[in-house]
C-alpha positions, 0 to 999 in steps of 0.5 A, a space after each residue: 634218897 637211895 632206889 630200891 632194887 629187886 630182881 626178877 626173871 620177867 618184868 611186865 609193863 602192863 596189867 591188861 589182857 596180854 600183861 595179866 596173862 602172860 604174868 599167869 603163864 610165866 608164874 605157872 611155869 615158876 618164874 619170878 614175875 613183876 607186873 606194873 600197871 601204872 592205873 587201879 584196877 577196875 577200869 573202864 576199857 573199849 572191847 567186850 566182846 570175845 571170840 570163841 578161840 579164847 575159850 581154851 585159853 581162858 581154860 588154861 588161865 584157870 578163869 574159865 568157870 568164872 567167866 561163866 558164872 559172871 558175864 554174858 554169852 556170845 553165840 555169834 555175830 550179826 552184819 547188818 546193812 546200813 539200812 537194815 533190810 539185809 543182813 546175815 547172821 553167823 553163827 559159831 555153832 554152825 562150825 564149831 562143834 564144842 562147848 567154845 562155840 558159846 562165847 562172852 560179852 564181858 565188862 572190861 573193867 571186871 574182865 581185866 581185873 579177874 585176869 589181875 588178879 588171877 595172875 597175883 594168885 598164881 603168885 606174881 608180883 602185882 604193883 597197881 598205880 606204879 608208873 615205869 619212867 624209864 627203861 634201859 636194855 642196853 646194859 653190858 651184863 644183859 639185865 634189863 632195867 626198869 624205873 618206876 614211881 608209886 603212888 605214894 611217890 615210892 621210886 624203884 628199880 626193877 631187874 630182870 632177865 627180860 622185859 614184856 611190854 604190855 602196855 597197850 596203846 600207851 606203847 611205851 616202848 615203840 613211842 619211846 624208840 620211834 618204832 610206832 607207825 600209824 596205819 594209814 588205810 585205818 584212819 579211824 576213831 571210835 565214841 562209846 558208852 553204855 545203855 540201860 532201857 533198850 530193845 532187846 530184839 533182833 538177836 540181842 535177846 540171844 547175845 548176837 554181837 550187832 555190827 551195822 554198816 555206815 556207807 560213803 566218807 564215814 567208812 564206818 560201822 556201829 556195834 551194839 553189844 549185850 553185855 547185862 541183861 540191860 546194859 547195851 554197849 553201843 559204839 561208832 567207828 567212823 573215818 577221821 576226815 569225816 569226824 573232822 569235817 563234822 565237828 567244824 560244822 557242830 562248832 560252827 553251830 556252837 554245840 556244847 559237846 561236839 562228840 556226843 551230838 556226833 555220836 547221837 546222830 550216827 546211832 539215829 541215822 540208822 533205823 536199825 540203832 534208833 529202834 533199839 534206842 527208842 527209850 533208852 538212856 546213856 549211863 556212864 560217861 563217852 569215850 572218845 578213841 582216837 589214836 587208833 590204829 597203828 604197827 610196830 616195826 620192831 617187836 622183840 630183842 634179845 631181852 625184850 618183846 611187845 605183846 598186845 596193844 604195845 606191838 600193834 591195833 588194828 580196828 576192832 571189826 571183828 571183836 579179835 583185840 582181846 583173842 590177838 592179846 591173850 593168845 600172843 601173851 601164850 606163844 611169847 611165854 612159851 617161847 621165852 621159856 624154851 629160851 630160858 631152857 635152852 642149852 643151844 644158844 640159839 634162844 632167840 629162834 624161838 621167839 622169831 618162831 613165835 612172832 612169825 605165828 604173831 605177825 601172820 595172825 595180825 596180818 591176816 585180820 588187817 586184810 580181812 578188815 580192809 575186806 569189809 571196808 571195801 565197797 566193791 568186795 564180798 558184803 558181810 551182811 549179804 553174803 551166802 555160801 560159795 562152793 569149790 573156791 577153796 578146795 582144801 578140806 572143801 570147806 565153803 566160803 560161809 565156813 571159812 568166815 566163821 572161822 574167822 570170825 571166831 578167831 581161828 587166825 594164827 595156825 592157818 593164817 596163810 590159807 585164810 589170807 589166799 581165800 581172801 587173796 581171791 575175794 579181792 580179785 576182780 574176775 574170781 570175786 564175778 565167779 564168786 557172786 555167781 556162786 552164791 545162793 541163799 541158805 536158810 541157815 545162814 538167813 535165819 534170824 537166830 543161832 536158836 538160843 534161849 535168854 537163860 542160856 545167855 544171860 543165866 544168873 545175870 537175870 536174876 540180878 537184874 530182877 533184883 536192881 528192878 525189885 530195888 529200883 520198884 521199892 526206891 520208886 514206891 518209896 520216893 512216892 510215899 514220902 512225896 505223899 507224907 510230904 504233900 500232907 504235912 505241907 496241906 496240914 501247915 498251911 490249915 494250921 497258919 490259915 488259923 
């Protein structure tokens, strides 16, 4: 059977964030664009909630209005102790003074498909369920080579003048090249899925992504995430050794499903979990996460670059997946487009450029991750406000963490990671704690928004889903009652 053969500027591996949007970028600017996705879309995926340094992008995109209209919004994010008596809430308003203080809880599976389908419409080529089986980018003309297999068994082959991958945590590429090292210090893994009937208290009511501490082996945290006017995505980070050390004890004990009877008792070990979970109920299947955090040694070539999941994962702490996706998708697109145009020779520079903004950034959230889960250093959830430590812009320690927490990791990543830098040395973090003071701001337990402006048209259908589920109910009951009578009237008619 012969192979078809089509040419293009760009392949893309991938159609989650970072492939979509880069296929967007790329079209926009009118460059031939093949995206392969090897799943159908919508799909369940780890990782609802945004941060507001994606909003601009999402602008850019054109999405940004439908986001709106269709998912839940962020104000800011609350660090809970392990057993709730303390905590600090940060909210994004306090430093940013624009309408992208107000971020989103979004459905991945509805996310990611409006991103896929936002890049078709801005004319790339989209192939659902096509999965790439090979790649070759050692030709002598240069040209990239990419085979793949459709769902009907269809093969093809792809040629371009660079390839993308995007692929995620499949990271077809670096698992193919031995690029792929996993991240030793974050030897973690995570269980989640979805509630309906939960308490929406303690700043869920207003959209505040929770995170609560897990203290000693399990090195861990739990999440709890408005993402509907009553669905609760909740998750639990925990460190391998002791997710091993669990399930020999549950198979020893000859527990059906090891990983739910885990996940269950991690929610109820905390006080905080348990009351919001009092009567709710588990509606969609667990996912389990395990290859979790890794780098990549080698992210771009001349006809080549890893973007998203494909080139690195670090633990999701801090909500930043998607923001590092989407907005490495930006800066590789614009970098290869300065390369395609370049009249100079030197087109690689720019994507080292690039990169250089990448790897800042992602090294940078992996320091501020090793932070948190670093006992003796600055607690998140008690943390006040230091003054003078950072004489730049004289902005606070309070400030520096909302920035970033919201996401502001590529442009200042070097003076991020200095204020870090001091945080984790001994004799400055003393002069740090003996800094800190209270301020009501930041111990308050709202960031003063109302439920309409968080969940707005998203009420009204869950009033619908109640008023539905109201009638099936008084429903069910009628025909449970004709039932009751036509059984009473047979058995008056045989007793005749």
């Amino acid at each position: 059977m012969s192979l078809r053969r089509n040419k293009q500027d760009v392949v893309i591996i991938g159609g989650g964030p970072a492939g979509s949007t880069a296929a967007t970028f790329l079209a926009m600017k009118g460059y031939s664009v093949t995206l392969l996705e090897k799943e159908k879309f919508p799909r369940d995926h780890v990782g609802e909630s945004l941060l507001p340094y994606c909003y601009k992008i999402f602008k850019e995109l054109g999405v940004l209005d439908e986001l709106s209209k269709r998912f839940v919004r962020k104000p800011g994010v609350r660090f809970v102790d392990v057993d709730g008596s303390r905590y600090t809430t940060w909210c994004f308003g306090h430093v940013i003074k624009d309408p992208s203080y107000l971020s989103f809880h979004v459905l991945r599976a509805e996310f990611d498909k409006l991103l896929l389908d936002n890049a078709r419409k801005h004319g790339a080529i989209v192939r659902e369920e096509a999965k790439v089986r090979g790649v070759d980018l050692d030709r002598p003309d240069g040209v990239v080579e990419v085979r793949s297999i459709g769902p009907g068994g269809e093969k093809k082959i792809h040629r371009a003048r660079f390839l993308l991958d995007a692929s995620g945590r499949d990271t077809f590429l670096a698992t193919r090249m031995g690029w792929k090292k996993p991240h030793k210090e974050l030897d973690r893994a995570a269980l989640n899925t979805h509630w309906t009937g939960g308490k929406y208290i303690e700043g869920i009511e207003e959209g505040l992504l929770q995170i609560v501490y897990l203290g000693g082996d399990k090195k861990g945290w739990i999440w709890v995430i408005p993402i509907g006017a009553d669905r609760l995505s909740v998750g639990v980070v925990l460190n391998h050794a002791y997710i091993r050390n669990e399930r020999a004890r549950f198979e020893k004990e000859r527990v059906k499903d090891w990983r739910l009877e885990l996940y269950l008792q991690e929610l109820m070990s905390s006080k905080f979990v348990s009351d919001i979970l009092t009567n709710a109920k588990i509606i969609q299947p667990l996912m389990f996460n395990g290859d979790y955090s890794y780098t990549v040694e080698k992210k771009y070539g001349n006809n080549f670059a890893l973007i998203g999941d494909a080139s690195a994962f670090i633990d999701p702490i801090f909500a930043s997946g998607v923001f590092l996706s989407i907005n490495t998708a930006r800066l590789v697109t614009q970098a290869l487009h300065k390369k395609f145009t370049s009249n100079n020779g030197d087109g690689d520079a720019y994507l080292k450029k690039a990169y250089e903004q990448v790897n800042g950034a992602y090294a940078l959230v992996d320091k501020a991750i090793r932070l948190f889960y670093n006992p003796q250093s600055i607690n998140f959830a008690q943390a006040g406000t230091a003054v003078d430590l950072i004489h730049q812009k004289h902005e606070n320690a309070m400030a520096l963490g909302h920035y970033l927490l919201a996401g502001d990791f590529f442009e200042r990543h070097e003076q991020y990671s200095k204020f870090i830098d001091l945080l984790q040395d001994p004799k400055l973090f003393r002069r740090y704690k003996n800094y800190v003071i209270d301020r009501e701001e930041f111990q308050t337990n709202s960031c003063g928004m109302s439920r309409l402006q968080i969940f707005h048209s998203l009420l009204k259908e869950h009033k619908k889903r109640q008023a539905k589920r109201g009638r099936n109910t008084k429903a069910a009951m009628m025909k449970k009652e004709r039932e009751g009578k036509s059984q009473k009237m047979s058995r008056k008619s045989s007793s005749v």
